[in-house]
Structures are given as structure tokens and as C-alpha cells.
C-alpha positions in Angstrom: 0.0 0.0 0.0 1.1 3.3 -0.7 1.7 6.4 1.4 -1.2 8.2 -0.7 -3.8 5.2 -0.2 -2.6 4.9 3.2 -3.5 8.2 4.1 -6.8 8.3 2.1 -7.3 5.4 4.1 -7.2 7.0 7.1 -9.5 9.9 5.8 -11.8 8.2 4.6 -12.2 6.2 8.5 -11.9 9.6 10.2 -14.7 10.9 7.9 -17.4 7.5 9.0 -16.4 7.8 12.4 -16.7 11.6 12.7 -20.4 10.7 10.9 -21.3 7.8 13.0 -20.3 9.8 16.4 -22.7 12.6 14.5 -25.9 10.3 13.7 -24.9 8.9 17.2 -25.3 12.5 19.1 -28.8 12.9 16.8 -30.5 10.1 17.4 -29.4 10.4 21.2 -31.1 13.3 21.7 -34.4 13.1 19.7 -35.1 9.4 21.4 -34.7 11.8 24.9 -36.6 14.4 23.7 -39.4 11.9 22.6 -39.3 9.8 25.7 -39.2 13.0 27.5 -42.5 13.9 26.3 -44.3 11.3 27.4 -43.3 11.3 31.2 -45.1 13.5 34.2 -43.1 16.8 36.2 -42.3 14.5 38.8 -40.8 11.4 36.5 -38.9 13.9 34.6 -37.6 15.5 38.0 -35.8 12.5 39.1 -35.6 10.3 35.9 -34.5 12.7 33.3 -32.7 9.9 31.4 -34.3 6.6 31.3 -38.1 5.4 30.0 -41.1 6.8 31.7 -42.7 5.1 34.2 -46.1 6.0 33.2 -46.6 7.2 29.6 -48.5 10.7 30.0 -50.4 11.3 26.6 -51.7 13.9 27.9 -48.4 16.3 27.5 -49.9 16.4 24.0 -53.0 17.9 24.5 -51.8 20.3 26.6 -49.5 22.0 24.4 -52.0 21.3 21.4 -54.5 23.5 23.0 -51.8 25.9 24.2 -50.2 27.0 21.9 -51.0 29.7 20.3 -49.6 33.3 18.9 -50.7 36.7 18.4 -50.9 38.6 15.5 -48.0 41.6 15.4 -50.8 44.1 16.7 -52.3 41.6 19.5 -55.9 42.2 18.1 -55.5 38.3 16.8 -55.4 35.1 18.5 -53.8 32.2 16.0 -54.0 28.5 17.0 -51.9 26.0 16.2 -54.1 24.7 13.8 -53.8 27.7 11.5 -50.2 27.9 12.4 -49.6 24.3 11.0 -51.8 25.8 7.5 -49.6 29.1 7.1 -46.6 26.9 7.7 -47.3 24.3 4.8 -48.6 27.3 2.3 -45.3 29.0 3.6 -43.3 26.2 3.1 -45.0 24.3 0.1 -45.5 27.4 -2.1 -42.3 29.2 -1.3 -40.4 25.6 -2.0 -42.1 25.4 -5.0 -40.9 28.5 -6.8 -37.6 28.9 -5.1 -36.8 24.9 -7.3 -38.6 26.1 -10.1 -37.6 29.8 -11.3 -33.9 28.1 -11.0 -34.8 24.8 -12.9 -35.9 26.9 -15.9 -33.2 29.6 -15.5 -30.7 26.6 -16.5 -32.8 25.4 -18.8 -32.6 28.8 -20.5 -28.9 29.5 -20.1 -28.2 25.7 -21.2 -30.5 25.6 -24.3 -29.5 29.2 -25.3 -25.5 29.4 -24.8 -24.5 33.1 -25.7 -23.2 35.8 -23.4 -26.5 37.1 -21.9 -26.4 33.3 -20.7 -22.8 33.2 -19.3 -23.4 36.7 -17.3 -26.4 35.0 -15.9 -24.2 32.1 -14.9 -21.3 34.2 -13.8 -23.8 36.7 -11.8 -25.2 33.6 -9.7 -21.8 32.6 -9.0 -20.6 36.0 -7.7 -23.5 36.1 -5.8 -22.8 33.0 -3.8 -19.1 34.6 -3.2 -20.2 37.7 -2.3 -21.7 38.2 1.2 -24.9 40.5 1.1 -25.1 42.7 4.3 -27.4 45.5 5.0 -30.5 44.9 2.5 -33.2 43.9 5.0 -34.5 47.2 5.7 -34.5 47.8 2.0 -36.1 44.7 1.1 -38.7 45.5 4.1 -39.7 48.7 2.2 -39.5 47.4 -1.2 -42.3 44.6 -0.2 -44.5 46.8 1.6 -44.5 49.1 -1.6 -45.1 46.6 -4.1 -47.9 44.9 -1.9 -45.9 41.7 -1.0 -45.1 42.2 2.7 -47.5 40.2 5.3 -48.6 38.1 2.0 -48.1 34.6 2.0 -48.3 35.0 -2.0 -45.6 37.6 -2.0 -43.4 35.6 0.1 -44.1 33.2 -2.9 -42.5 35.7 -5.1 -39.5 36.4 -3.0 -38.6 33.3 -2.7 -38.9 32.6 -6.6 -35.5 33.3 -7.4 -32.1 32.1 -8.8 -29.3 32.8 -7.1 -28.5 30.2 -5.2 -26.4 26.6 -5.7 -29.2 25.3 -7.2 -29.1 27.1 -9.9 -25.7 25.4 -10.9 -26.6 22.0 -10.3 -29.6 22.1 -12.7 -27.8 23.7 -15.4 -25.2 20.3 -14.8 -28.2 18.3 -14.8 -29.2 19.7 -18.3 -25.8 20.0 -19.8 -25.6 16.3 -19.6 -28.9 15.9 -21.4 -28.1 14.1 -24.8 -28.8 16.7 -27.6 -30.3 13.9 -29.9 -33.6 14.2 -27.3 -33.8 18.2 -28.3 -33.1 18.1 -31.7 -35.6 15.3 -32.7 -37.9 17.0 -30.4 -37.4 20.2 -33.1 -37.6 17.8 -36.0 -41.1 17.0 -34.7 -42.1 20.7 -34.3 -42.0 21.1 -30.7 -41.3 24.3 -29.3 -39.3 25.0 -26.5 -42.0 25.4 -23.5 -43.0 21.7 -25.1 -39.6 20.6 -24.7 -39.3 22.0 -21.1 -42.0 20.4 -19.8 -42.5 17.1 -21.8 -38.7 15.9 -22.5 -36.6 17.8 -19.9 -38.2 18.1 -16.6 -39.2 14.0 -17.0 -35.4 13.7 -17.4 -34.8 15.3 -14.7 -37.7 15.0 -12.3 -35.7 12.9 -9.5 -33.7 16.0 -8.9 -36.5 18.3 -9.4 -37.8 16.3 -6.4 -35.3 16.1 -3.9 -34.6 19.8 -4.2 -38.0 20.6 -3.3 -37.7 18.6 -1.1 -35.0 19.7 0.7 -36.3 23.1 0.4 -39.6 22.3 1.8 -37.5 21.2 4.9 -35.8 24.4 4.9 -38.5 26.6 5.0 -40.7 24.5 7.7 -37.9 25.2 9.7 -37.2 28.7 9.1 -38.2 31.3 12.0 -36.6 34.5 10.7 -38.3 35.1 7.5 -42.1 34.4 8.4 -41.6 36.6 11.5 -40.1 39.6 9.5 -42.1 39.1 6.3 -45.5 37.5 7.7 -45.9 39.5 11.2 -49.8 38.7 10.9 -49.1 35.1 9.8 -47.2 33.5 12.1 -45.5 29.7 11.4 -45.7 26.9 14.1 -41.4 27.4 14.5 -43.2 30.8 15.8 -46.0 29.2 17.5 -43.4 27.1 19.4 -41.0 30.0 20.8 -44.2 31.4 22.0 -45.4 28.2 23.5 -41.8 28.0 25.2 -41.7 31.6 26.7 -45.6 30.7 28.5 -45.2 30.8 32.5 -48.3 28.6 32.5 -47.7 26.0 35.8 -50.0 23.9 33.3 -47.5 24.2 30.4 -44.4 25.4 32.0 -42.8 22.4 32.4 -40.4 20.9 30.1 -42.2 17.2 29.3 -44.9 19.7 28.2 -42.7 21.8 26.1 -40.7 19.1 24.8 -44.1 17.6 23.4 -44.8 21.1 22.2 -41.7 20.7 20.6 -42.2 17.2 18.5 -45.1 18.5 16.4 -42.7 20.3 14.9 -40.6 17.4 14.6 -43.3 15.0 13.5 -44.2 16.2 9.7 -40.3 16.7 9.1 -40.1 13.3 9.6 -42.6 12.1 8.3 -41.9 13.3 5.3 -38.4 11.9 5.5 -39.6 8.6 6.1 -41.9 9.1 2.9 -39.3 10.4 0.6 -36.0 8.6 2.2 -35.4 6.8 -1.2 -35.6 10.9 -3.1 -34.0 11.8 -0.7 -30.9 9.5 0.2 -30.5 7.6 -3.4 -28.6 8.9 -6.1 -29.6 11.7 -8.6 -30.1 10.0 -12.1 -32.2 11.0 -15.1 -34.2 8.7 -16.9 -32.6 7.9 -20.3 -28.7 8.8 -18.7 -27.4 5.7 -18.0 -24.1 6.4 -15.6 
């Protein structure tokens, strides 16, 4: 064996056991944090580690029923029910365009190669170099002016945008489409919006997939922008810092919280489990072998 292989060896068993200490840590934690929902003040005061010793289901219902939010002038009361609704238009919608105004993008600059296209492509890769500091108050005027601030549909639009990594990995995606697809596709007389949506996204819909997918995740989790851009809309990541600051002796307790906490959790991973194989398996495009 070589030095070189020797020491990619060794990388390469750094690398797994730095991962398997991770998924270790993770899993460590969530398993408390579920068995921790489930046990009673008293259980958790003096068994904070090991399996309850009587399974409260009732932790549930208590933080179903109390959590809530306010709108941003207090005149509204939002439950968690319509917290979970804003969350998945939030999240849904805003995953939605922010995979597909970069999807066609590449498609555009791929299928059109001139220097408008290669500015494009150059411009999205500055823009991941460059940090951008400063614009939020901007951007917070600029929605309020053009009607998309405390819109769920104008967060829609705000996300629908290209600059990002994404951006690059679908024009790879379609730069490896074989060219013999496109051109017979011309032959036959089909214009280019046919060709985007009947030859190349079906090439390409496994990737199409798990990056929606992975933004979906993103945005369920993300507290910043819904409580900046939605004020009157809250999300339940917002729904659940409330639920954590309550004083409540009914709720103030951290089995309660915790179980406050895992509805959160609980669609996340759902959804994983559904779409572990989108997810997890490798990106390939239907006629691409390789």
C-alpha cells in the first residue's frame, strides 16, 4: 500500500467515524426528547434519562391546546391549527418556486448558450461569493411598496428566485442531457415550452424532487423570514418559541414543552420517512445511464 492510499485510508475512516459519532449525538437526543415527552413533572424531576414510568399522553394535548400566537398588533389570537396551515402554504409554495424559477433559468442558459447566458451564470456565482449585508430594511420597504409584505403570496415571489447553488446544479443536470432528445424534439415541431416540460423536466424530475424537497425542509424550519415578512401570519417554529416563553404551571414544564416541541418534529419526519429513497439515493435521469 502506498503512502497516498494509506492516508486516504485514514480519511476516509476519520470521515465515517466523525459521521457515525454525529448520527450517534442525533439520534441520542431526539429518542430523549421523545421519551421526555411522554413522562409526568415529577418522573422527569428525578428520571430525566431513562423510560417513563407511566406514559403521559396527555403532555400532547396540553400544548395542542396551548399553543397559540398573536398577530404583530395583538388584536388576533392564532392556534396551532392555522399555524400548521400558514406553515405548509409557507413552506410548500415558497419551496415550490424557489426549485422552479432556478430549474428553468438553467434550462434557458443551457439551451440558449451566448453571453447574456454566461453573465447570468457568472452573476449567480458571484453572488454565492459575495456576502450581502445591509439589505433587509431595504427589502422590508421594497415589499411593503409593491404589496408583497404580510402576504403569504408575496413571500411566494420572494422566494422565486435564482441565485443560489441550485441554480448550478440544474444547469449540470441539463448540460448532460443528450442533444439527440432536443433536436428530434425540433424535427417533430416542438417548441421549447413543449420541450421543457415534456422531454426535460421527466429527465430530470428525481432532482427536481429532492430539491423541493430539501427546500420544503428548509423553509418549515425557518423562523426569521415568516416573522419579519408574515408579522400577521405566524408559522408553528413561531408558535413554538411562543409556546416555550408561556409561564403557565400547566404548560411550564419541560415534558410539556418538549411535546410542544415534536409537532414540529413530527411532519419533518414524516416526510423523510416518505421520501427517504428521493432523498438518500442517487440523482439519475431517466434515459442517462451512468
Amino acid at each position: 500500500m502506498t503512502r497516498r492510499n494509506l492516508i486516504d485510508k485514514i480519511f476516509y475512516i476519520a470521515i465515517v467515524i466523525l459521521l457515525i459519532v454525529f448520527c450517534v449525538i442525533l439520534f441520542t437526543i431526539l429518542f430523549w426528547g421523545f421519551m421526555t415527552s411522554f413522562k409526568g413533572d415529577e418522573d422527569f424531576l428525578f428520571n430525566k434519562i431513562g423510560l417513563p414510568k407511566k406514559w403521559i399522553f396527555n403532555n400532547y394535548l396540553l400544548a395542542w391546546d396551548n399553543m397559540i400566537a398573536r398577530s404583530y398588533d395583538g388584536t388576533k389570537i392564532i392556534y396551532i391549527e392555522n399555524m400548521f396551515l400558514n406553515t405548509i402554504l409557507y413552506a410548500g409554495g415558497g419551496a415550490f418556486f424557489a426549485t422552479l424559477v432556478p430549474c428553468m433559468m438553467a434550462y434557458l442558459t443551457v439551451q440558449f448558450p451566448n453571453k447574456f447566458s454566461s453573465f447570468i451564470t457568472s452573476f449567480v456565482i458571484v453572488a454565492l461569493i459575495l456576502p450581502i449585508v445591509g439589505n433587509l430594511p431595504s427589502e422590508i420597504q421594497m415589499a411593503q411598496t409593491l404589496h408583497l409584505y404580510d402576504n403569504i403570496f408575496g413571500v411566494w415571489l420572494m422566494k422565486a428566485n435564482f441565485l443560489g447553488i441550485y441554480f448550478l446544479v440544474f444547469q449540470t443536470m441539463f448540460r448532460a442531457m443528450p442533444k439527440t432528445l432536443i433536436e428530434a424534439a425540433k424535427i417533430d415541431g416542438a417548441g421549447n415550452f413543449t420541450i421543457f416540460t415534456r422531454i426535460a423536466l421527466p429527465l430530470i424530475k428525481t432532482t427536481f424532487a429532492v430539491i423541493f424537497l430539501i427546500k420544503f425542509i428548509e423553509f418549515w424550519n425557518d423562523y426569521q423570514t415568516p416573522l419579519i415578512y408574515l408579522p400577521n401570519h405566524p408559522t408553528i417554529s413561531q408558535g413554538l418559541y411562543y409556546f416555550n416563553l408561556s409561564t403557565d404551571n400547566t404548560v411550564a414544564t419541560v415534558p410539556v414543552k418538549t411535546a410542544g416541541a415534536m409537532f414540529v418534529l413530527f411532519p419533518i419526519l414524516i416526510v423523510f420517512i416518505a421520501f427517504r429513497k428521493q432523498l438518500m439515493g442517487n440523482l439519475t435521469m431517466g434515459s442517462i445511464k451512468g
